[in-house]
C-alpha positions as CSV (number, residue, x, y, z in Angstrom):
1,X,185.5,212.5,146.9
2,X,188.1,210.2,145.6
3,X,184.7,207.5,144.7
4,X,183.0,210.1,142.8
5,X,186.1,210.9,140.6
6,X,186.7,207.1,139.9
7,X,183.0,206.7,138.9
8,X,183.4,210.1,136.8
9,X,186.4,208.9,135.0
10,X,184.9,205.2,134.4
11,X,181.8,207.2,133.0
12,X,183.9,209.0,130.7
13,X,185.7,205.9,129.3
14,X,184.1,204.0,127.0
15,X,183.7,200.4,127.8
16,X,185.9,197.5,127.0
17,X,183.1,195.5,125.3
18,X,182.2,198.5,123.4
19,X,185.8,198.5,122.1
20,X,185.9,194.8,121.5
21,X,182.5,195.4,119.6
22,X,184.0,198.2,117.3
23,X,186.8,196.1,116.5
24,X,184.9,193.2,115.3
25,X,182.9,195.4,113.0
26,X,185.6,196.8,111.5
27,X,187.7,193.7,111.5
28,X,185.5,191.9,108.8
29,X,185.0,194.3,106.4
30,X,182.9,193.3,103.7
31,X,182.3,190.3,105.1
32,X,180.1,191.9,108.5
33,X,177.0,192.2,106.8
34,X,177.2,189.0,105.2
35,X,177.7,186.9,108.9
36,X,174.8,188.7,110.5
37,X,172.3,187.5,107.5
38,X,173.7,184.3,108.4
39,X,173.4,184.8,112.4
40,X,169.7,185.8,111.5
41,X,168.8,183.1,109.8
42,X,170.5,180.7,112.1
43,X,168.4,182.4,114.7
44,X,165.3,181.9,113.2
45,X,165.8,178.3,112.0
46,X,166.7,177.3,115.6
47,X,163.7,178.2,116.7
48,X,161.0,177.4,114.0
49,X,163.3,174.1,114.0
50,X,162.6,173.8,117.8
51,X,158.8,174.5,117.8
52,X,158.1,172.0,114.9
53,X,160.4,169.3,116.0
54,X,158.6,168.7,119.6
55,X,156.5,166.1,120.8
56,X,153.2,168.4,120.8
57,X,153.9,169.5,117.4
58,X,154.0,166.0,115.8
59,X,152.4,163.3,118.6
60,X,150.4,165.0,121.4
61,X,149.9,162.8,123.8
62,X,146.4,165.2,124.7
63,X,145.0,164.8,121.3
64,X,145.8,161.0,120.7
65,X,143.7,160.3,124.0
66,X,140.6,162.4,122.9
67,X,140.5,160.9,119.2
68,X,140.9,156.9,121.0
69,X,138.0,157.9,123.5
70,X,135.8,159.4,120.6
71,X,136.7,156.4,118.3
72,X,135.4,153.9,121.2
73,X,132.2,155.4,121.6
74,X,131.7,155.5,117.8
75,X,131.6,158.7,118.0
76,X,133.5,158.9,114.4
77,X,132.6,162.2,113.6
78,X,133.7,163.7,116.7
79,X,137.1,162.5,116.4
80,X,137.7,163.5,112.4
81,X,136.7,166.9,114.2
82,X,139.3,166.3,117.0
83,X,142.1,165.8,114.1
84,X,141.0,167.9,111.7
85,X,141.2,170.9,114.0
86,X,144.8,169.2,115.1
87,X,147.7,171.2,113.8
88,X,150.4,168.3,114.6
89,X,151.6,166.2,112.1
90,X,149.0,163.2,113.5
91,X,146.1,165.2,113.4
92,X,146.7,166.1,109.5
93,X,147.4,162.5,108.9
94,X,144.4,160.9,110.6
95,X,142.4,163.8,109.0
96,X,143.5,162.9,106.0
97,X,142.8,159.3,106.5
98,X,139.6,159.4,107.6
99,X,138.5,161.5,104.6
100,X,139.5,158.5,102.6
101,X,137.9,156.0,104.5
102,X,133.8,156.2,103.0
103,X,136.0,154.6,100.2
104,X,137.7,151.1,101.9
105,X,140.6,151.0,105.1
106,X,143.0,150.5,101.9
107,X,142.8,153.9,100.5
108,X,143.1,155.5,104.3
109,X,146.2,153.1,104.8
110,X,147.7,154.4,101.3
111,X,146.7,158.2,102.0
112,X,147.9,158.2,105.2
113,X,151.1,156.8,104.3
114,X,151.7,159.3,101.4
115,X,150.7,162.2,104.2
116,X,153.0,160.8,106.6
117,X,155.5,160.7,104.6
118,X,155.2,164.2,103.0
119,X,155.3,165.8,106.5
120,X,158.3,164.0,107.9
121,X,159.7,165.2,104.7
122,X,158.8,168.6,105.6
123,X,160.2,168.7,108.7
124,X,163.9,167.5,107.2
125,X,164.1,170.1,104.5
126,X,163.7,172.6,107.1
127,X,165.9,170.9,109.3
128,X,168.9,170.5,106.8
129,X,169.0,174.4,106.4
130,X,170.6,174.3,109.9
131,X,172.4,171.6,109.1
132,X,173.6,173.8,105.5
133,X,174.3,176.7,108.1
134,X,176.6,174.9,110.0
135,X,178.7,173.7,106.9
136,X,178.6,177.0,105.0
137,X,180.0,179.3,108.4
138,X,183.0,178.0,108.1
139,X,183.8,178.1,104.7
140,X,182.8,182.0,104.9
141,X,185.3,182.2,107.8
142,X,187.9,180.8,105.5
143,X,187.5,182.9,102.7
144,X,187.3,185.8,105.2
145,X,191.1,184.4,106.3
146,X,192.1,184.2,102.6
147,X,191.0,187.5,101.8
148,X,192.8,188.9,105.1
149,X,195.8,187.3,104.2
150,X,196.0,188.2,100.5
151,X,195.6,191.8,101.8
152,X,198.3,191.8,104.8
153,X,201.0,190.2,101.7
154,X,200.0,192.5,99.1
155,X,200.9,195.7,101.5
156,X,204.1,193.6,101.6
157,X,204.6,193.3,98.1
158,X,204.8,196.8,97.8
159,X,208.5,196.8,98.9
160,X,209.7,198.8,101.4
161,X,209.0,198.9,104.8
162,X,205.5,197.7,105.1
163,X,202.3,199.9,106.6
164,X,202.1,198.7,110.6
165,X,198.1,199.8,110.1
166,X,196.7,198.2,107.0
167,X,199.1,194.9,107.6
168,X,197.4,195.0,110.6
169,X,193.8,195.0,108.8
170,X,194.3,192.5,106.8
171,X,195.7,190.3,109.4
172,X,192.8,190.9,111.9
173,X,190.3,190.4,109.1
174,X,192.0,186.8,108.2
175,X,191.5,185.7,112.6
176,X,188.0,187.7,112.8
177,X,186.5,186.2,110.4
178,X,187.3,182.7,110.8
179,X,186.6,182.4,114.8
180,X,183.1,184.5,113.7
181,X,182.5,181.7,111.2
182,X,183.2,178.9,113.9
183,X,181.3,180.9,116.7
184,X,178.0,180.2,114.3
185,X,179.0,176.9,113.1
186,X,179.9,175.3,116.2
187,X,175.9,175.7,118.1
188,X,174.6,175.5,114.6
189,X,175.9,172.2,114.1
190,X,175.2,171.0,118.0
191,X,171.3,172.1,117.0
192,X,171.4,170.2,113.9
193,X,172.8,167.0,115.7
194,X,169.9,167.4,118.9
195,X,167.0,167.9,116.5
196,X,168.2,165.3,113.9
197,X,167.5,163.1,117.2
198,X,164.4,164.4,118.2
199,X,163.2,164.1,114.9
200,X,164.1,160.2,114.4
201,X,162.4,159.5,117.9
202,X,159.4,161.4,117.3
203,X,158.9,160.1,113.8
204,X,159.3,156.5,115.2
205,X,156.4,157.5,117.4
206,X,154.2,158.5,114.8
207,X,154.7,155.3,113.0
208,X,153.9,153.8,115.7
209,X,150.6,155.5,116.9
210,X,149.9,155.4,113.1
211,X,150.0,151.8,112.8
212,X,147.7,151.0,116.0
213,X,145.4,153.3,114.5
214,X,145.2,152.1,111.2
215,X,144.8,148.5,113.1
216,X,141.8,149.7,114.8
217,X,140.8,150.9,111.4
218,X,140.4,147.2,110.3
């Protein structure tokens, strides 16, 4: 009997993290909606980030053994078809170089160098959103703890003794806002820093396979 009151009174109470939720949400004010279009987008840039900055994405081991077998057997149309229908960032370059080669190995080098390039430039422009993320959260945290603070002094300034309620607001608004602003910041600049890695490795790689290729090319 005793149990069934417990569990009917723990029913009854709302939860602690529903609480703790409430009084985030309130705690930033106009500044809520703004750090969940920021969480979004952190979101989705962490993982388009993490699907396009992978080792099947820009050198697949797979399709870089299927393009050197067709290439050895002369089978050169087979293995434009191999990279063509590639959607890593090797398959569009070898498409694109093989395209220019009826012309002379020159003009594949060159292409393939300008198509290269212009992926790998792809993949840092999205990359340095995350990395704008991570700068930008905290910054928004501090103007949240300006803002806070200008309103907790200004209920002060209006002489006598002060409001407990809406000191209290602006006071919660100036602490919520900044550890919300570091909570994003923090992982987004730890994601920025692994796939900055990840990209320098894998676009040594690609130079790499590039340049044997090109040398069987010749």
């Amino acid at each position: 009997m005793n149990s069934l009151l417990l569990f009917a009174q723990a029913a009854a109470e709302p939860a602690a993290s529903d609480s703790l939720l409430y009084f985030y949400i309130t705690a930033c004010g106009l500044f809520g909606p703004l750090f969940v279009l920021i969480s979004i987008l952190f979101v989705t840039l962490t993982i388009m980030n993490w699907l396009a900055i992978s080792r099947n994405a820009i050198v697949p081991k797979e399709m870089i053994e299927q393009f050197h077998e067709k290439w050895d057997a002369k089978e050169y149309q087979e293995a434009y078809e191999i990279a063509k229908s590639s959607e890593s960032t090797l398959g569009k370059i070898l498409a694109v170089g093989l395209v220019k080669m009826s012309g002379n190995v020159a003009a594949a080098e060159q292409a393939m160098n300008d198509a290269a390039e212009e992926e790998v430039m792809r993949l840092e422009h999205r990359l340095s959103y995350l990395g704008t993320i991570a700068s930008v959260s905290p910054m928004v945290g501090l103007l949240g703890t300006v803002w806070g603070m200008i309103l907790a002094f200004s209920v002060i300034a209006q002489g006598g003794p002060p409001q407990a309620d809406k000191l209290a607001n602006g006071i919660a608004m100036a602490l919520v806002t900044t550890q919300i602003g570091l909570m994003i910041a923090i992982p987004a600049l730890v994601f920025f820093e692994v796939f900055k890695t990840r990209l320098a490795q894998f676009v040594f790689e690609l130079n790499v396979q590039t340049d044997n290729i090109l040398k069987r090319f010749k």
